[in-house]
C-alpha positions as CSV (number, residue, x, y, z in Angstrom):
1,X,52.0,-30.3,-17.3
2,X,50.9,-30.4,-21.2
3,X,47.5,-32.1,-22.3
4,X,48.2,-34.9,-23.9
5,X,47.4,-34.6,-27.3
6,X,45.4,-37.5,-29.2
7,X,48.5,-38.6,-30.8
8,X,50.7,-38.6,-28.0
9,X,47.7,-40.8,-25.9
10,X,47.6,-42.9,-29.3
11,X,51.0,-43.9,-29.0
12,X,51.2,-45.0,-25.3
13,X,48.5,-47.1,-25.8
14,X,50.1,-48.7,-28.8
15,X,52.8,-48.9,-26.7
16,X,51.3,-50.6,-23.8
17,X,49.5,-52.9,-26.3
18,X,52.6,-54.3,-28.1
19,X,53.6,-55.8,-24.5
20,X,49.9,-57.1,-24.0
21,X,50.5,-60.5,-25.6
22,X,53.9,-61.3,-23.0
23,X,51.8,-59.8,-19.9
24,X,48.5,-61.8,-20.3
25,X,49.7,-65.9,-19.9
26,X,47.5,-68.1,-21.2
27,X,47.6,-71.8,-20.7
28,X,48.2,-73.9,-23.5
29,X,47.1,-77.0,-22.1
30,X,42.9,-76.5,-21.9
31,X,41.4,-78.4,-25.0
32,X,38.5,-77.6,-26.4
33,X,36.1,-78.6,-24.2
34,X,37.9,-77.5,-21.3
35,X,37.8,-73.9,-22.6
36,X,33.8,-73.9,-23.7
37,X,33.6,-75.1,-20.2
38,X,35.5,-72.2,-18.0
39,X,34.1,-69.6,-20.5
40,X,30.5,-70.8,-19.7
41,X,31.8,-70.0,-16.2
42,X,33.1,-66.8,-16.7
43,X,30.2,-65.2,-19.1
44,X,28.0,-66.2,-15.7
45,X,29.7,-63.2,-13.7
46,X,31.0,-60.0,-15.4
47,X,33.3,-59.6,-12.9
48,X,35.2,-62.5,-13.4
49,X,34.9,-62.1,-16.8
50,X,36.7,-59.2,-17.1
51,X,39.2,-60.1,-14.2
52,X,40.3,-63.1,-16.5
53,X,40.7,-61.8,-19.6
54,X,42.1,-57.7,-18.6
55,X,44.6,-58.8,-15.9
56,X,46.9,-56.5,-17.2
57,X,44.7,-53.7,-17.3
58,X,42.7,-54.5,-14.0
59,X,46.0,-54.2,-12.0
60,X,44.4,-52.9,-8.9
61,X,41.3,-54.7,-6.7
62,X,38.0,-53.2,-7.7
63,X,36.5,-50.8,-5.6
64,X,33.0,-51.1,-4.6
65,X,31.5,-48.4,-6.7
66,X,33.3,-49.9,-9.6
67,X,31.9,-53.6,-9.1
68,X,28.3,-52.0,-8.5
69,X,28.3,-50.0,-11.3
70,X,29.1,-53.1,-14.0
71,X,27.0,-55.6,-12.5
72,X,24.0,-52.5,-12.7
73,X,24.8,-51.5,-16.5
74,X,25.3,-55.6,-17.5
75,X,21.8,-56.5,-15.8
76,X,19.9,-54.1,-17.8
77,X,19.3,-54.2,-21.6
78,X,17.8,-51.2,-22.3
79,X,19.7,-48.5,-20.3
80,X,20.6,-45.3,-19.6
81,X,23.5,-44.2,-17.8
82,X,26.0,-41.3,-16.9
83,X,29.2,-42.3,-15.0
84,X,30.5,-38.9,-13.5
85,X,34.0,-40.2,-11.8
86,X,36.5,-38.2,-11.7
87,X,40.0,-38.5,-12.7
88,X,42.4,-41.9,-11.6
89,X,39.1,-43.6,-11.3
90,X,39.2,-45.7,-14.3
91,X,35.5,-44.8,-16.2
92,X,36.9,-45.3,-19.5
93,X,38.6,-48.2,-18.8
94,X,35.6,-50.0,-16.6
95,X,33.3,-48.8,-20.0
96,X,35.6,-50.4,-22.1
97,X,35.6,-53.5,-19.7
98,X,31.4,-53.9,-19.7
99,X,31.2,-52.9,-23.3
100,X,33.5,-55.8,-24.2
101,X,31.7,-58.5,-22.0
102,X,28.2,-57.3,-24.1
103,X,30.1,-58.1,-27.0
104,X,31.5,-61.0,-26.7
105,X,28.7,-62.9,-24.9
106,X,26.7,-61.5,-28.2
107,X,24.3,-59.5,-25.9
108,X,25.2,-56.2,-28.1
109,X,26.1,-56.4,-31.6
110,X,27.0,-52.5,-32.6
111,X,28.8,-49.9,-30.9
112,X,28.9,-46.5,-31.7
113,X,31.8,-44.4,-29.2
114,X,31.2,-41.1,-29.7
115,X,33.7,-38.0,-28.8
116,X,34.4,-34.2,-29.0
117,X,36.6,-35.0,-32.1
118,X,37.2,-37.4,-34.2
119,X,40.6,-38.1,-33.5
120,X,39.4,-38.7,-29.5
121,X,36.9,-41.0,-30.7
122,X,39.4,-42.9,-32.4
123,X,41.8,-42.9,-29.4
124,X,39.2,-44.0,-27.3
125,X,38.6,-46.8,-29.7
126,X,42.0,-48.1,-29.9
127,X,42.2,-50.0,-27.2
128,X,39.2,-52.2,-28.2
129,X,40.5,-52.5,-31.6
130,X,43.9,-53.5,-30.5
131,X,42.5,-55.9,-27.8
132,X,40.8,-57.9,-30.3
133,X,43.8,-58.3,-32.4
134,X,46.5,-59.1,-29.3
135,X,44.8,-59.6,-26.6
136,X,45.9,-63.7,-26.0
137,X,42.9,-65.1,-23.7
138,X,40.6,-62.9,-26.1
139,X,42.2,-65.0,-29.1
140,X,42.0,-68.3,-27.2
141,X,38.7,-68.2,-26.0
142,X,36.7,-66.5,-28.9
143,X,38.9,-66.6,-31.6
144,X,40.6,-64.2,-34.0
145,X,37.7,-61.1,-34.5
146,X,40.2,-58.6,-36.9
147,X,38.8,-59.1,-40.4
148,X,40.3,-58.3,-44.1
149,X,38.3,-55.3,-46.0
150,X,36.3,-54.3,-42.9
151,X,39.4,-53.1,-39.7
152,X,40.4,-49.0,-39.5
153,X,41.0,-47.1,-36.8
154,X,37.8,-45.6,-37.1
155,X,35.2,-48.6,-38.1
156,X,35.5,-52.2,-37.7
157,X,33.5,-55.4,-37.5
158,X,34.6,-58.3,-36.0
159,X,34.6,-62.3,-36.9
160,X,31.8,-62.4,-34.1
161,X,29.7,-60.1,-36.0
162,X,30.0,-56.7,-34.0
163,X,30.4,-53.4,-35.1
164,X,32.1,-50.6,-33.9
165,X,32.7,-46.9,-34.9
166,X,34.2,-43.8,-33.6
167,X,32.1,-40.6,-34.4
168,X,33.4,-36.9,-33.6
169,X,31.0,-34.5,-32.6
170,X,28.8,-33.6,-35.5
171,X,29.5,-35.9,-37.9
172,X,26.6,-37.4,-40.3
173,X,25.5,-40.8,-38.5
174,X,22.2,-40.9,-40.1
175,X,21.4,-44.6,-41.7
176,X,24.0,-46.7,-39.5
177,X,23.5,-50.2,-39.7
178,X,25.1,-53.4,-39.2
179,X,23.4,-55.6,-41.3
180,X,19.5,-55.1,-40.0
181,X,21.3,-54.0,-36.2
182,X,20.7,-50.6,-35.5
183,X,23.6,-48.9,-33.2
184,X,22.7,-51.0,-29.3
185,X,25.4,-49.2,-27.7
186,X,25.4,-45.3,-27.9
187,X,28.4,-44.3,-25.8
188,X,29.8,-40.9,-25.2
189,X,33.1,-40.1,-23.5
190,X,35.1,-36.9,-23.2
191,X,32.4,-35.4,-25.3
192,X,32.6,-32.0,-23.4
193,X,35.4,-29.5,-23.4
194,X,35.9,-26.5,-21.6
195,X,36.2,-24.1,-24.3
196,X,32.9,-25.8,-25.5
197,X,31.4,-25.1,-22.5
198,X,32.4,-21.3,-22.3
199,X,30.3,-20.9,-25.3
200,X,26.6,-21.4,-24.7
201,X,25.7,-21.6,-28.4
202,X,28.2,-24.5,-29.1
203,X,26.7,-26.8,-26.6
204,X,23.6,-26.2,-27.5
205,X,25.2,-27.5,-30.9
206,X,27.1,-30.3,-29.4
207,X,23.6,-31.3,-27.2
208,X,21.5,-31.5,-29.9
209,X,23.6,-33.7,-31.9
210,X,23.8,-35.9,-29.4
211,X,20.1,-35.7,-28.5
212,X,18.5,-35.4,-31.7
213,X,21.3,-37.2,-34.4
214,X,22.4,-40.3,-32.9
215,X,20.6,-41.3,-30.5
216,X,17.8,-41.7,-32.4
217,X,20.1,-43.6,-34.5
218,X,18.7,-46.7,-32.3
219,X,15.9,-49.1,-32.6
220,X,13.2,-47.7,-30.7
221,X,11.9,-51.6,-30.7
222,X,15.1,-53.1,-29.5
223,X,17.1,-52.5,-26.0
224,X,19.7,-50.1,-25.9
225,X,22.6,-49.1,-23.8
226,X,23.4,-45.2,-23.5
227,X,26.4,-44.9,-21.7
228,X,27.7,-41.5,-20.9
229,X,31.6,-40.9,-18.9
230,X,32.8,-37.8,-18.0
231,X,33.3,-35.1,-15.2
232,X,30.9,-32.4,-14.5
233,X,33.2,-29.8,-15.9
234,X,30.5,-26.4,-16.3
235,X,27.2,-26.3,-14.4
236,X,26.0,-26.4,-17.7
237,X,27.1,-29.5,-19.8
238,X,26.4,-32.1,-22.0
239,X,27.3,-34.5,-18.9
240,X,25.1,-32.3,-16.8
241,X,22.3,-32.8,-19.6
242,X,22.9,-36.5,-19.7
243,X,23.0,-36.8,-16.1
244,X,19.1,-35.3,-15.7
245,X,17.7,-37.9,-18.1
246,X,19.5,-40.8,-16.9
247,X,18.4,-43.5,-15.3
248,X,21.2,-43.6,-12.7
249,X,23.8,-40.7,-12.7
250,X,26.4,-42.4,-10.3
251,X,28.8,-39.2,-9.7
252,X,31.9,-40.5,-7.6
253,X,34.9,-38.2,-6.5
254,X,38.7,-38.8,-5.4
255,X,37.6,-38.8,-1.8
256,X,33.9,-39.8,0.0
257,X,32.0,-37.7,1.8
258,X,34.2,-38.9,4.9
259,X,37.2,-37.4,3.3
260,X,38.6,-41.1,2.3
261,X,39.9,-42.0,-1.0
262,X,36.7,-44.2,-2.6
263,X,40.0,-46.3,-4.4
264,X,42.6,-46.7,-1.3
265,X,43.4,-50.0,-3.7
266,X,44.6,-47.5,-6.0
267,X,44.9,-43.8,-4.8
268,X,46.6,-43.9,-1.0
269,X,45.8,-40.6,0.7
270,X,49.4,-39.5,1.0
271,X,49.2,-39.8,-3.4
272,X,46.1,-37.6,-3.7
273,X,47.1,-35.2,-1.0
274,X,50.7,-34.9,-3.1
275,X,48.4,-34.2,-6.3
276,X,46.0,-32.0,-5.1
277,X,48.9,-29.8,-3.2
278,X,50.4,-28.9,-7.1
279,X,47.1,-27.5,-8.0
280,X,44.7,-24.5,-6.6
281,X,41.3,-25.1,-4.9
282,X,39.2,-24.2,-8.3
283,X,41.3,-27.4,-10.0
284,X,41.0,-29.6,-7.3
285,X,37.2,-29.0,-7.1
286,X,36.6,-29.1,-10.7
287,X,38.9,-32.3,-11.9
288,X,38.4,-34.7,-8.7
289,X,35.7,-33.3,-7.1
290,X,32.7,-33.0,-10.0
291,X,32.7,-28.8,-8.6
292,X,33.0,-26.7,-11.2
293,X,33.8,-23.6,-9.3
294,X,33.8,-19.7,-11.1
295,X,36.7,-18.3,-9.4
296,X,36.3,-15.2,-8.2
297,X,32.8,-14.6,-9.3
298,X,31.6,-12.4,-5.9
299,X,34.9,-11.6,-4.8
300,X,37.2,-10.1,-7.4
301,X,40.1,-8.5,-5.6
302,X,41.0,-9.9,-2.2
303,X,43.8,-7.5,-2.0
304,X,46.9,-7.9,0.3
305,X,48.7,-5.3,1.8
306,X,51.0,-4.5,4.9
307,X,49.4,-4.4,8.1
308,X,49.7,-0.9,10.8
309,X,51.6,-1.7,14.0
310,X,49.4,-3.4,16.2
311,X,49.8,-0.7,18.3
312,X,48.3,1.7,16.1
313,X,44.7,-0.7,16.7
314,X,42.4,0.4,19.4
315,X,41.5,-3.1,19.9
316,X,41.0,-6.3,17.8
317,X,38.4,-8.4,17.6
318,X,39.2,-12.4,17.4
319,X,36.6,-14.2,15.7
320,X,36.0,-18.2,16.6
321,X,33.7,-20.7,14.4
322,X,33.6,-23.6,15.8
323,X,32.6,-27.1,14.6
324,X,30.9,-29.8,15.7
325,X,33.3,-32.6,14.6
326,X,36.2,-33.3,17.3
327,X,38.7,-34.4,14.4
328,X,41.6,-33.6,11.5
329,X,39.6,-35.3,9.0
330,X,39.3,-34.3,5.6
331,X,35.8,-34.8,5.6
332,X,34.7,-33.3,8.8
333,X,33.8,-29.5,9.3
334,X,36.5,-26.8,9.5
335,X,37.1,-24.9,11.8
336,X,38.6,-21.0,11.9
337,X,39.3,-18.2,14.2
338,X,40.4,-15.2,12.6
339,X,41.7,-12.2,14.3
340,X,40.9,-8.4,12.6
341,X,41.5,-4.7,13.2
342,X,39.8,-1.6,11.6
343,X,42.3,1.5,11.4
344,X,41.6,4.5,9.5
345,X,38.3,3.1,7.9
346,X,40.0,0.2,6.7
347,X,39.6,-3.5,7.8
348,X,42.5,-5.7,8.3
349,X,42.7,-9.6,8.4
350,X,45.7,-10.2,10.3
351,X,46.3,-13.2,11.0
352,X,44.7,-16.8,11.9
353,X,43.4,-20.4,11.7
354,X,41.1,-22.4,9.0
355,X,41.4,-26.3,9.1
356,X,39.9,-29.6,10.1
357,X,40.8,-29.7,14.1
358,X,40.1,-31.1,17.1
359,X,38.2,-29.2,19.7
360,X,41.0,-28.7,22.0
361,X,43.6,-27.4,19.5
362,X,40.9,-25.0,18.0
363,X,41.0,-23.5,21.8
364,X,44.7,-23.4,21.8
365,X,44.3,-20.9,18.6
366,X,42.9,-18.6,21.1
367,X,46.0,-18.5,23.0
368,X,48.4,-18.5,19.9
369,X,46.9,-15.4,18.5
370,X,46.6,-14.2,21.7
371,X,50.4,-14.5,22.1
372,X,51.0,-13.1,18.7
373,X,49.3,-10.2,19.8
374,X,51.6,-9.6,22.8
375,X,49.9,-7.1,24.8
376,X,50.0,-4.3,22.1
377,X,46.8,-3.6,22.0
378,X,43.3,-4.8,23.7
379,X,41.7,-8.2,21.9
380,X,38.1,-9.0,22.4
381,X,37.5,-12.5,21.7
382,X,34.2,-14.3,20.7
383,X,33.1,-17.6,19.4
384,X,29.8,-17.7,17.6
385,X,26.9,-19.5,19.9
386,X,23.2,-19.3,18.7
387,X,21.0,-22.0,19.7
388,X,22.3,-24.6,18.2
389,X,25.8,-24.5,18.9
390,X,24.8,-24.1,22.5
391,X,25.1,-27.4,23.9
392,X,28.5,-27.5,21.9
393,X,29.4,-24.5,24.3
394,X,28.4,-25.2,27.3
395,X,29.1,-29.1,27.6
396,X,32.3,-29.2,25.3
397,X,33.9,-26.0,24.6
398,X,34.0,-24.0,28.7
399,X,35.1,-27.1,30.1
400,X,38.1,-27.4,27.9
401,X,38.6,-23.4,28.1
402,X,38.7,-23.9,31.8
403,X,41.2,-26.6,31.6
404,X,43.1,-24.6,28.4
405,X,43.7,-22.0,30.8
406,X,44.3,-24.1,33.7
407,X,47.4,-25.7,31.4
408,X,48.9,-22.0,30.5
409,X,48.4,-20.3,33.8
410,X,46.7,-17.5,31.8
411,X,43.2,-16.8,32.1
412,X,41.4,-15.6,28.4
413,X,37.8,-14.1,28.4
414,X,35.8,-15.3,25.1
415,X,32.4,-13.7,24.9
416,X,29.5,-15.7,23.5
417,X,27.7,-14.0,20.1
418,X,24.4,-15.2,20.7
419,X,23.3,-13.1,18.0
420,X,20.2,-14.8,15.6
421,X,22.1,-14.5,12.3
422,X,20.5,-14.5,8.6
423,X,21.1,-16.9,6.0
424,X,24.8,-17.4,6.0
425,X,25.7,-17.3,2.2
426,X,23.8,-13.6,1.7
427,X,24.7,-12.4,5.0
428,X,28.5,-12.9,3.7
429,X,28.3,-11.4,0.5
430,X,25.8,-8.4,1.8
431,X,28.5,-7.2,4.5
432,X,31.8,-8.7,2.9
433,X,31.5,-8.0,-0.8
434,X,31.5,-4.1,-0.8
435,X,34.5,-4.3,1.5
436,X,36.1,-6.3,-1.6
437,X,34.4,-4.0,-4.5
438,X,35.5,-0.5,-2.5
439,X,38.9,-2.0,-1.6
440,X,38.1,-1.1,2.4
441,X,40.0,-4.7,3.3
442,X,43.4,-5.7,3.8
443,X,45.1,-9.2,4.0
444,X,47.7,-9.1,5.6
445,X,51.0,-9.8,2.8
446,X,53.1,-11.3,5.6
447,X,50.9,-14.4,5.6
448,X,50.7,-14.6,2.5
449,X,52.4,-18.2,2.6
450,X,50.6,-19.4,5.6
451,X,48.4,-22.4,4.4
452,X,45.5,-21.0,6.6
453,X,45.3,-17.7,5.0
454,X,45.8,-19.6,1.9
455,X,42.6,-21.6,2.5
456,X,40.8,-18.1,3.8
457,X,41.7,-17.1,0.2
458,X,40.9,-20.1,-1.5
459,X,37.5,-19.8,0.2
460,X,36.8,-16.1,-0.7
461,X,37.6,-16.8,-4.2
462,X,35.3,-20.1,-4.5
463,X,32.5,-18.6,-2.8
464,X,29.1,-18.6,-4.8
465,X,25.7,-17.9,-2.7
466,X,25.2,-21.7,-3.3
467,X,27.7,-22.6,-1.2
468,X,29.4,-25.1,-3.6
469,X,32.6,-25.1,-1.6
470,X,33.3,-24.5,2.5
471,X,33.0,-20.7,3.5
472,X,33.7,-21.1,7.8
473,X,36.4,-18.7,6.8
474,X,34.5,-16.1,5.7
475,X,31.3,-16.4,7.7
476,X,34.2,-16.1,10.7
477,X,35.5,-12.9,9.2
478,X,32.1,-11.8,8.8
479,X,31.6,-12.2,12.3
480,X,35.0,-10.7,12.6
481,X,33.9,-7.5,10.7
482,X,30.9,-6.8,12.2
483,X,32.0,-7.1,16.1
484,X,34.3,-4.8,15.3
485,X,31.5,-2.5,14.0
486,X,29.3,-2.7,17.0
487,X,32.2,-2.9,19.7
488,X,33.4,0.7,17.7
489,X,29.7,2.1,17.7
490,X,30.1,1.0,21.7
491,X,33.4,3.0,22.2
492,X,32.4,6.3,20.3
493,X,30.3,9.4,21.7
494,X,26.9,9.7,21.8
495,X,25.4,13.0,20.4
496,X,22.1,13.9,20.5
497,X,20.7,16.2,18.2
498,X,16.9,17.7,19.1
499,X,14.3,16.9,16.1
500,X,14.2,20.3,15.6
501,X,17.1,20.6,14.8
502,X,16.8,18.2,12.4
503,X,13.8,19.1,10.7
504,X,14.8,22.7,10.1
505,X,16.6,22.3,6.7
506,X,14.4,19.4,5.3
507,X,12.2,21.0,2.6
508,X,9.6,18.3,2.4
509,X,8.8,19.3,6.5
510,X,5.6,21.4,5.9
């Protein structure tokens, strides 16, 4: 799907707007007094402030994060803060929601929104602009606000005495005033772009703006509120930049660290898994998951190819990571078990398994690839098992082997690698990545489709020696690849040659 352009998004919220007065009922009978009263009530809470009067935009129930994060920004004056949420999760509109409630319970008197363009800022600012004409509770409680002379898209100032304008990215704001109010409310949303952040000489542009042009734009005697909303799009961004001098960075993502939407009121897990199926693994991270990813920045190729007739192997080696977790949970640890070949100085990933699983299914991939092999050539099988993952081993993993192949009538033989391995992210790029730049690998094209190869992909692709995204798929190929080295360097010859021999030809020998 298209970007929206700022005109398009301009016209759905004028839209949406020109229905606001029939969706937002107000009751005609409260006199006076009766309204002072309730509003009184209301300003005490920001919550139920803005429940009251944004019912048709707060259509959902606040999620926690949401209700923490106005009742943080509203009980400090002078503040700094960067809200990192990702997309569906409503920063604009809760921004727009606290912003409005320091307005109108005269706690801020001038607003500056500031955006990559100008024509952003001013969509962004539509919505309060159109609000304080249409909104109907707005309009009972505090009165008309839109004024003659003094209401553009860009710049207005309300009845109540507040000031708002939308700035584009390095536009003159030297000298802004409201009266004798200097800008209280420096907000910044969808101020970075990609294409910005691809050029390392425009963002330092766009930062210093920010950093040097308007904010000092502020009263250095009287509290401010510097609000930043956007997602961490590069590793190096204006957002990024914000985030280190903030006073709270509060980064949120479609799902927790548990794999659960953080906004089931809104996002159900059946939606995000539907949206994040239409779009690859470097997307997903970057969009919903605050991960800006460089695909392919270790591992260019990843070439697939058609695989020799198993027979044609001397053996294979299946390779088994396991995990700790026992469950199909998004947010517990993947597992994989990955079977591979070498033939004619070429590796081959043939086939296997890379997902969130339960302990006794990733033991019943064992016996799958075992079948898929059929006899047609010898399979050594191993599961790693250092130290750690001993007591995993012994207490969960042979007891459910025994009773695996109890269940099948088939008895399967999986060596332990009790190996001491090196740091996992170098030890995958030292022995994978000139497999990849020599082209001595092969996937195997016939599972192409298979969503397990697809994630073994998706891993190889996002892998960075930081470790920004899950790499169990390659640290079991790894394992994979080099078993099959030292399990070949077992089956060939021995020759000795005497050091004679070996000395005779080499000059530097005196």
């Amino acid at each position: 799907m298209a970007k929206q352009t700022d005109k398009q998004a301009l016209e759905l919220w004028l839209r949406f707007h020109e229905g606001l007065a029939k969706d937002v009922p107000v009751d005609e009978s409260l006199t006076r007094r009766d309204i002072e009263k309730k509003r009184a009530e209301l300003e005490k809470d920001p919550v139920e402030w803005i429940l009251y009067f944004f019912p048709a935009y707060a259509k959902y129930e606040f999620a926690p994060f949401q209700i923490k994060a106005i009742r943080r920004i509203v009980a400090n004056d002078d503040w700094f803060e960067v809200l990192s949420w990702c997309r569906e999760l409503a920063k604009s509109t809760v921004a727009m929601f606290v912003i409005m409630y320091l307005i109108m319970t005269k706690r801020k008197r001038f607003v500056v929104l500031a955006s990559a363009t100008i024509d952003a800022a001013e969509r962004l600012l539509t919505p309060y602009k159109i609000n304080f004409e249409k909104n109907p509770r707005l309009l009972q409680f505090y009165g008309k606000q839109a004024t003659i002379g003094a209401w553009t898209d860009r710049e207005f100032t309300c009845a109540c005495g507040a000031k708002f304008i939308a700035l584009g990215a390095g536009s003159a704001p030297r000298g802004m005033r409201n009266e004798n109010i200097r800008p209280d409310i420096i907000y910044f949303d969808d101020y970075d772009t990609d294409e910005d952040c691809r050029n390392p000489i425009t963002l330092d542009k766009k930062w210093q703006w920010a950093e040097q042009a308007l904010y000092p734009t502020q009263s250095i005697s009287e509290p401010t509120l510097t609000l930043w909303c956007g997602n961490i799009i590069a590793k190096d961004c204006c957002i990024t930049r914000a985030g280190e001098k903030a006073y709270h960075w509060d980064i949120v993502n479609i799902r927790d660290k548990n794999g659960k939407s953080t906004w089931p009121q809104k996002n159900t897990e059946e939606q995000i898994d539907r949206t994040l199926s239409k779009i690859s693994a470097r997307a997903q991270q970057a969009e919903y998951f605050n991960n800006p990813i460089s695909e392919g920045k270790i591992f260019k190729n990843l070439p697939f190819g058609k695989v020799p007739s198993l027979k044609k192997f001397r053996f294979l080696i299946g390779y088994g990571d396991p995990a700790y977790s026992n469950s199909k949970k998004k947010g517990s640890s993947t597992k994989a078990l990955w079977l591979i070949g070498k033939y004619k100085g070429i590796y081959y990933i043939i086939k296997g398994f890379l997902a969130h699983e339960t302990n006794a299914n990733f033991i019943g991939w064992y016996f799958e690839l075992d079948k898929y092999v059929g006899g047609q050539t010898n399979v050594y099988w191993y599961i790693e098992n250092n130290k750690l993952q001993d007591p995993f081993y012994q207490q969960v993993f042979k007891p459910l082997l025994r009773d695996e192949c109890a269940k099948r009538g088939k008895q399967l033989f999986i060596r332990e690698d009790t190996r001491k391995k090196t740091d996992k992210a170098t030890r995958i790029e030292a022995n994978l990545e000139p497999l990849d730049r020599l082209g001595a690998w092969v996937f195997n094209e016939e599972e192409k489709d298979n969503p397990h190869m697809q994630e073994l992909i998706n891993q190889f692709k996002l892998f960075e020696l930081t470790l920004p995204y899950p790499a169990d798929g390659p640290d079991a190929v790894e394992g994979g690849a080099t078993m099959v080295d030292s399990k070949t360097g077992e089956l060939e010859p021995i020759y000795t040659v005497s050091l004679s021999d070996m000395n005779q030809d080499n000059q530097y020998i005196l």
